[in-house]
N, CA and C atoms as a LAMMPS dump frame, in Angstrom:
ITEM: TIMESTEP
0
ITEM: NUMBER OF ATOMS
363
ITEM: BOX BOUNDS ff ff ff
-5.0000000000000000e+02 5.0000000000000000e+02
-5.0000000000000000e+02 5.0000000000000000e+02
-5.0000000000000000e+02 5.0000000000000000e+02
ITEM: ATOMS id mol type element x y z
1 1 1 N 0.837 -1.189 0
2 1 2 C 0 0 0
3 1 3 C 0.877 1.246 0
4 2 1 N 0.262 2.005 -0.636
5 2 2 C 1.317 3.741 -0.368
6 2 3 C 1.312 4.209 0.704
7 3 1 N 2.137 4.805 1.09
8 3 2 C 2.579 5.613 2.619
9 3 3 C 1.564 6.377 2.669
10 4 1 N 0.847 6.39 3.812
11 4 2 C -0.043 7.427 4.24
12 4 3 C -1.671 6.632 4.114
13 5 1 N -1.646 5.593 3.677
14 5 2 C -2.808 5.162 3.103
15 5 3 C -3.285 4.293 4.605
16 6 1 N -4.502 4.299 5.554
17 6 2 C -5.422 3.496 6.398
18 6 3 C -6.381 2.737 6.243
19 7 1 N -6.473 1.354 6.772
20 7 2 C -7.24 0.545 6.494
21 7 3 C -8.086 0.683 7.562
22 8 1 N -9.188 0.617 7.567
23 8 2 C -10.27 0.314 8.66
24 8 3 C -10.333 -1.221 9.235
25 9 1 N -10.517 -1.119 10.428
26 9 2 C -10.434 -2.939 10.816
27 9 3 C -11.303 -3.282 9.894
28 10 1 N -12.81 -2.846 9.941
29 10 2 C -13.923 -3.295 8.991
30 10 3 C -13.26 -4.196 7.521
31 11 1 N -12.465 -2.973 6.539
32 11 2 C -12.125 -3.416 5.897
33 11 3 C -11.105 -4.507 5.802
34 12 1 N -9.888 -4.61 6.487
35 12 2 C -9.493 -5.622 6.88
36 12 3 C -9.937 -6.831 7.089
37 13 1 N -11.223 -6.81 7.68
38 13 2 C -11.697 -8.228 7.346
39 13 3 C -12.564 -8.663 6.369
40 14 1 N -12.956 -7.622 5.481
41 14 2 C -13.633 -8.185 4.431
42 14 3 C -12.931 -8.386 3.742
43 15 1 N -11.586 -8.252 3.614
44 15 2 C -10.449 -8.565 2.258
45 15 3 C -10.229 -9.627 2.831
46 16 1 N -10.252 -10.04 4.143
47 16 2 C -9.123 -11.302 4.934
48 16 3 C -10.785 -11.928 4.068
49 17 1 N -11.482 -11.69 4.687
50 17 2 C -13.072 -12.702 4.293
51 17 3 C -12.956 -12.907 2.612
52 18 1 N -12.995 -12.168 1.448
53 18 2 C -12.933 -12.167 0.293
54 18 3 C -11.272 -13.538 -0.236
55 19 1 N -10.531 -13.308 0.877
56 19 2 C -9.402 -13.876 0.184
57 19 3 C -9.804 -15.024 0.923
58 20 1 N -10.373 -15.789 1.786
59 20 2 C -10.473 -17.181 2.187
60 20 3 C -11.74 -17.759 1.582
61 21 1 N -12.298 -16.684 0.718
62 21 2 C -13.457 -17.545 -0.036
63 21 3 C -12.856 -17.62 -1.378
64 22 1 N -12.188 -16.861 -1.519
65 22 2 C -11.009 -17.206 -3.022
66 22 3 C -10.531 -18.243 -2.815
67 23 1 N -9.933 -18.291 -1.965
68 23 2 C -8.754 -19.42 -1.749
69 23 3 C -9.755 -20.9 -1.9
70 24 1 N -11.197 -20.917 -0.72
71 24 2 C -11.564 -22.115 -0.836
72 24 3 C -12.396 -22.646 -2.848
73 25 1 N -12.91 -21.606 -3.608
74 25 2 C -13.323 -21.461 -4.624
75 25 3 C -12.414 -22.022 -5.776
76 26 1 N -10.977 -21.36 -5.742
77 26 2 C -10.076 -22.137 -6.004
78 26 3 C -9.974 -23.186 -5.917
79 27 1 N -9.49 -24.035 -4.819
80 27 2 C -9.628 -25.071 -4.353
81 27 3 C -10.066 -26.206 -4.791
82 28 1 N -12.032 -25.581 -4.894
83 28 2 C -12.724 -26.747 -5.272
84 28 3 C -12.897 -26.665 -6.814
85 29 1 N -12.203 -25.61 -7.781
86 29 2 C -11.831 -25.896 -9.129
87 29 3 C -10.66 -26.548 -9.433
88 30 1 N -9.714 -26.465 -8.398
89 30 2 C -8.721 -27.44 -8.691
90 30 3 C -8.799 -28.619 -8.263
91 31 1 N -9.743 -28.859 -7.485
92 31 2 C -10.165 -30.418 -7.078
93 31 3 C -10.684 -31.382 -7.611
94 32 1 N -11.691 -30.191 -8.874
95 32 2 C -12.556 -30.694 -10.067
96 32 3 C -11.663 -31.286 -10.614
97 33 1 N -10.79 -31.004 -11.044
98 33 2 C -9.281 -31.008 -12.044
99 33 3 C -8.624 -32.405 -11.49
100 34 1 N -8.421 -32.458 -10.453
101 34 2 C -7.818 -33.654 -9.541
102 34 3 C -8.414 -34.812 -9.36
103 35 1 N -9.873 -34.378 -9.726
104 35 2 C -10.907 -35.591 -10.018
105 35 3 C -10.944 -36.265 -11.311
106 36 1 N -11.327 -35.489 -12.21
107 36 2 C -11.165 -36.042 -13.567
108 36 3 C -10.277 -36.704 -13.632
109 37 1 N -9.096 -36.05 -13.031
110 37 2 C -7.647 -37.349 -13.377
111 37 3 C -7.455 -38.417 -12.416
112 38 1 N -8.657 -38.322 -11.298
113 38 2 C -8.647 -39.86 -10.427
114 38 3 C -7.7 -39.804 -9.705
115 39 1 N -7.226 -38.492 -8.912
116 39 2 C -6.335 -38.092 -8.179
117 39 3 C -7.283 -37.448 -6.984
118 40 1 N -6.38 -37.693 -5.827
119 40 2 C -7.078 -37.314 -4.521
120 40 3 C -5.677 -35.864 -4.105
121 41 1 N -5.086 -36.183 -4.661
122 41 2 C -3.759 -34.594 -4.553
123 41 3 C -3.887 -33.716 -5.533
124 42 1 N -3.93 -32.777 -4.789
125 42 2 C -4.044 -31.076 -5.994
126 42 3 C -2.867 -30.765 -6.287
127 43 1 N -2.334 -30.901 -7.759
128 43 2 C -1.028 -30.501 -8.045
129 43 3 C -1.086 -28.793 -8.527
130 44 1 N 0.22 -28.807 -9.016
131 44 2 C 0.423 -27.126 -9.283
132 44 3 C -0.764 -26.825 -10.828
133 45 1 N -0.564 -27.978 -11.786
134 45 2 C -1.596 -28.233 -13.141
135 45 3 C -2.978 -27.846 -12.284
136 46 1 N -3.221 -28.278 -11.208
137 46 2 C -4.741 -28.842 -11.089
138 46 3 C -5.459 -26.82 -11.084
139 47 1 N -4.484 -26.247 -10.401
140 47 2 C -4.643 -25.183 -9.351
141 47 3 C -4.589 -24.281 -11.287
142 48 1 N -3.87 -23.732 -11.488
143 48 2 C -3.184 -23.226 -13.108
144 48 3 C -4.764 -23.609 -13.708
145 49 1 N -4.8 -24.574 -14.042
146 49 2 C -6.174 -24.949 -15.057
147 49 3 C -7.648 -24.388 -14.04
148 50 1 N -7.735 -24.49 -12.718
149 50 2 C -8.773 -24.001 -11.593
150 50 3 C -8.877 -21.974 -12.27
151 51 1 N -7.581 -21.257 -12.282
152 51 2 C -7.126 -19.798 -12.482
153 51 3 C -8.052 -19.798 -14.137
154 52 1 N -7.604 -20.527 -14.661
155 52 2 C -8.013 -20.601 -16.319
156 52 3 C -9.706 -20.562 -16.345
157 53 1 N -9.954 -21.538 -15.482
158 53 2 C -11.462 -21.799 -15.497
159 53 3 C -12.346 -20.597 -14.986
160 54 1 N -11.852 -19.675 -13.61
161 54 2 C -12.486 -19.227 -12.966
162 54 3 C -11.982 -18.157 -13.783
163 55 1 N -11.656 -18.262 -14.72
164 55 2 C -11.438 -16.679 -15.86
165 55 3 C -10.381 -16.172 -15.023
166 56 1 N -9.591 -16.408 -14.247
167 56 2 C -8.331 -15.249 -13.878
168 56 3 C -7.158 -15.539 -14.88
169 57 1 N -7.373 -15.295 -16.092
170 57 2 C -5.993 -15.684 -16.518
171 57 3 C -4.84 -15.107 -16.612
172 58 1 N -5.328 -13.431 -16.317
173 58 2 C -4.155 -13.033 -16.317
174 58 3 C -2.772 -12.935 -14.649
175 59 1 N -3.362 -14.237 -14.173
176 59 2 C -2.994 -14.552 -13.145
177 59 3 C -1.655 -16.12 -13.093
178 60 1 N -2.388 -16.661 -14.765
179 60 2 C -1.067 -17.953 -14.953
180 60 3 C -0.216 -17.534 -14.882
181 61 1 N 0.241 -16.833 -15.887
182 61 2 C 1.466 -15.951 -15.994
183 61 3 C 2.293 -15.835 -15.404
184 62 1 N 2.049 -14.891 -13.777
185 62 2 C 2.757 -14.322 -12.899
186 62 3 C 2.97 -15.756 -12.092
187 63 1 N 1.617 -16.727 -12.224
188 63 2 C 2.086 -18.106 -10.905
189 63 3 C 2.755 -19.095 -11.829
190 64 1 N 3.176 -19.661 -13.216
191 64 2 C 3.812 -20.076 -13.636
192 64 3 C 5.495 -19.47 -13.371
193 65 1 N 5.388 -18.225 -13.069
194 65 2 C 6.672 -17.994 -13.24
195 65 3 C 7.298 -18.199 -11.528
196 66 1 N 6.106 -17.761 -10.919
197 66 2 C 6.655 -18.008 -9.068
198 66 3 C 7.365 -19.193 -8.831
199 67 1 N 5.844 -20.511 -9.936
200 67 2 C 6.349 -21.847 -9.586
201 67 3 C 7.559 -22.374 -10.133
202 68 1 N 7.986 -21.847 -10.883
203 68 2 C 9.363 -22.144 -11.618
204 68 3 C 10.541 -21.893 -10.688
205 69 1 N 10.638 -20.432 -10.108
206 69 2 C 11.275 -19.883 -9.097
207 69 3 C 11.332 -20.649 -7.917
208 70 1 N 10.065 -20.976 -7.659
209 70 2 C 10.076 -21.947 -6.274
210 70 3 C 10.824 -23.363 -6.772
211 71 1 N 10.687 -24.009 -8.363
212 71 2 C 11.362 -25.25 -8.224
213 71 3 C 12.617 -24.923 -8.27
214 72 1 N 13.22 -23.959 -8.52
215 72 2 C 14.528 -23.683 -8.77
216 72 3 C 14.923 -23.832 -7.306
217 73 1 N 14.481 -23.096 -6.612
218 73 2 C 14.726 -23.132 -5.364
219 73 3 C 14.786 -24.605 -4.415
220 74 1 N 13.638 -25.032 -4.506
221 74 2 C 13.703 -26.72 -3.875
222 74 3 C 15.125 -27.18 -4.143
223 75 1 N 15.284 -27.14 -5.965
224 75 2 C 15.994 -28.015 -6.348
225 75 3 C 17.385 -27.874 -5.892
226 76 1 N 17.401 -26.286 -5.793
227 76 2 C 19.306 -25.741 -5.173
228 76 3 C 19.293 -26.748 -3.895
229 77 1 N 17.993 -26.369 -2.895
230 77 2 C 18.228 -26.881 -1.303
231 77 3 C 18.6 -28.116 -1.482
232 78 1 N 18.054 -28.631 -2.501
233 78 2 C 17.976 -30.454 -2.116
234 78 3 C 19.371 -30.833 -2.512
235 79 1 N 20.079 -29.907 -3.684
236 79 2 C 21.309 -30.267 -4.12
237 79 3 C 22.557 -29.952 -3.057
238 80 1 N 22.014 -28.715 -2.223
239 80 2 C 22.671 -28.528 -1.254
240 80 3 C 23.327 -29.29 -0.51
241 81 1 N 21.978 -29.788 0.148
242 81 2 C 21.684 -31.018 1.412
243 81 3 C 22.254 -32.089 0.786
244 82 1 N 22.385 -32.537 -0.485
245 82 2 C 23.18 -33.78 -0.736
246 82 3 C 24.434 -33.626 -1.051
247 83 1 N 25.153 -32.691 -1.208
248 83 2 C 26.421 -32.09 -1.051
249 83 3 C 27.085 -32.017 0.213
250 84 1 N 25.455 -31.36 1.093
251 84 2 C 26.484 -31.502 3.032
252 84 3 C 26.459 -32.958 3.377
253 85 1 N 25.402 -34.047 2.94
254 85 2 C 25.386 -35.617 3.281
255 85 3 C 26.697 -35.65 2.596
256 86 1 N 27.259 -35.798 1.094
257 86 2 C 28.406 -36.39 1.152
258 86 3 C 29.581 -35.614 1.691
259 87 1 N 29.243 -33.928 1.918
260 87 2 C 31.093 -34.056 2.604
261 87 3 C 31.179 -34.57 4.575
262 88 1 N 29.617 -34.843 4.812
263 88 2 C 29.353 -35.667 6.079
264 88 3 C 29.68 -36.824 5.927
265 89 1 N 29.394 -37.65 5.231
266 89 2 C 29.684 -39.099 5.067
267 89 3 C 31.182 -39.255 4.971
268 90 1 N 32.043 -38.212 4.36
269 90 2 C 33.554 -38.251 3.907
270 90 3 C 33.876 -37.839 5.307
271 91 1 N 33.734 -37.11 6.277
272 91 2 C 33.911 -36.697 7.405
273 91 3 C 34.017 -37.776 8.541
274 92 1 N 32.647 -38.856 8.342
275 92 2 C 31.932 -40.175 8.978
276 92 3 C 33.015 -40.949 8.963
277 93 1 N 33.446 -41.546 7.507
278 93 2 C 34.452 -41.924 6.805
279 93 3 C 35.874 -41.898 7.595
280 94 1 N 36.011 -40.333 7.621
281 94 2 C 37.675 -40.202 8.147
282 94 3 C 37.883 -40.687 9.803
283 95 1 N 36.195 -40.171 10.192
284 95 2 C 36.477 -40.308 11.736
285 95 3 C 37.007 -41.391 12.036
286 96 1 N 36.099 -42.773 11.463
287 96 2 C 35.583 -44.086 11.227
288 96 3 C 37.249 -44.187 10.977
289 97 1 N 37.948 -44.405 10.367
290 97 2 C 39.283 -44.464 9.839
291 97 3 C 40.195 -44.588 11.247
292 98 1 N 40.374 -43.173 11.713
293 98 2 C 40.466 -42.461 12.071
294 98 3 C 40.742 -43.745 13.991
295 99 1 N 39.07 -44.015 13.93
296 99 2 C 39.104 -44.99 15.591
297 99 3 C 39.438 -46.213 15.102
298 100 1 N 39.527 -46.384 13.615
299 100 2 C 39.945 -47.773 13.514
300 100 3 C 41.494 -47.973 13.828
301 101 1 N 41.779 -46.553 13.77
302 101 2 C 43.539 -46.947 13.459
303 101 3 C 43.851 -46.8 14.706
304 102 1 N 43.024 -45.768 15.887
305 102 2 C 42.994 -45.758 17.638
306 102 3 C 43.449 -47.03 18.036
307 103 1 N 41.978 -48.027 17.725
308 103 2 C 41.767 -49.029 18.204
309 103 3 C 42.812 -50.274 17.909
310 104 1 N 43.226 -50.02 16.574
311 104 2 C 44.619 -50.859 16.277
312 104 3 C 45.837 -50.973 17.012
313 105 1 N 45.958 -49.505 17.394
314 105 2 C 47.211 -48.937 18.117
315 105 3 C 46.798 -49.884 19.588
316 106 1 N 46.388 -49.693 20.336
317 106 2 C 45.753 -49.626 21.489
318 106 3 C 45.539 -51.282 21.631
319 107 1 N 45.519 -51.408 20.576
320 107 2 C 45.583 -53.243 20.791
321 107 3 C 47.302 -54.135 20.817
322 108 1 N 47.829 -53.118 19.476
323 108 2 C 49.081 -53.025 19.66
324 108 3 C 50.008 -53.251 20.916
325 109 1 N 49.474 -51.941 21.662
326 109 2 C 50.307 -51.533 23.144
327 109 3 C 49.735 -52.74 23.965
328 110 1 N 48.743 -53.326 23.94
329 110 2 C 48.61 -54.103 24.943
330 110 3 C 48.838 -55.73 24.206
331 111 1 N 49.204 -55.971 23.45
332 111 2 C 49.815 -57.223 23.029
333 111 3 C 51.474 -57.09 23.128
334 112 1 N 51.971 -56.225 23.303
335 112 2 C 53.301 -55.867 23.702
336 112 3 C 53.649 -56.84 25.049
337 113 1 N 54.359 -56.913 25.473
338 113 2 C 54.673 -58.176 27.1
339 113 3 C 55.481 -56.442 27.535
340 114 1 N 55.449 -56.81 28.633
341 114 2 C 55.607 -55.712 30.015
342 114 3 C 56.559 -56.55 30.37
343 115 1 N 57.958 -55.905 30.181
344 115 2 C 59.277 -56.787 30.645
345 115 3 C 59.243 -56.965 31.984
346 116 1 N 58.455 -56.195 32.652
347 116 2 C 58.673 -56.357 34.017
348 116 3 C 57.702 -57.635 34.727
349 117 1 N 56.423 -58.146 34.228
350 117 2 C 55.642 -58.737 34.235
351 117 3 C 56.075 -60.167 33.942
352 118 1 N 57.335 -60.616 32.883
353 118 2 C 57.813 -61.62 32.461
354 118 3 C 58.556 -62.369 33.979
355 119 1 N 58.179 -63.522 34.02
356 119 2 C 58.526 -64.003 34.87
357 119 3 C 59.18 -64.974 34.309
358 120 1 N 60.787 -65.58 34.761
359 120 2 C 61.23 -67.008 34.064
360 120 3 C 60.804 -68.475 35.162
361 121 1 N 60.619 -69.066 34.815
362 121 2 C 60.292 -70.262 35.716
363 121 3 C 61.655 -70.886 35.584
């Protein structure tokens, strides 16, 4: 909104009211959509073709391009997260290495005989 501009509570809730009867209206055009195809999940298609139907079209546009943005986005995180799993696993790896060669040592020192412990019969 522009600087200087007041909303009345009143109005405030008739936009909050107007946008949750959008939202559910939506909904049940993209559900239509989710039906025909014998699907019980509303995909991003179902919702896009719901905008088309209810005549908002000049609304694909701008949400085709969000949803693109948003997969771009998933797709960085997820590539992320499997980048920190493998330099974790290489980390896992070294530790793992790392107590194996502890535990070698340490078996070492105690298979050693303790000259002092040697007794001759």
């Amino acid at each position: 909104l522009p600087d200087g501009v007041n909303i009345s509570k009143e109005a405030r809730s008739a936009i909050s009211r107007a946008a949750s009867v959008f939202v559910l209206y939506a909904t049940s055009c993209a559900n239509n959509f989710a039906m025909k195809g014998k699907r019980k999940t509303l995909n991003a298609g179902d919702v896009l073709s719901a905008m088309e139907e209810m005549e908002f079209q000049r609304f694909v546009g701008p949400l085709k391009e969000s949803l693109e943005v948003y997969r771009r986005e998933q797709k960085g995180k997820k590539e992320a997260r499997k980048d920190k799993d493998k330099k974790t696993d290489w980390k896992e790896q070294d530790k793992s290495r790392e107590e194996e060669n502890d535990d070698d040592d340490e078996r070492m020192e105690e298979e050693e005989p303790n000259e002092e412990e040697e007794v001759d019969n």
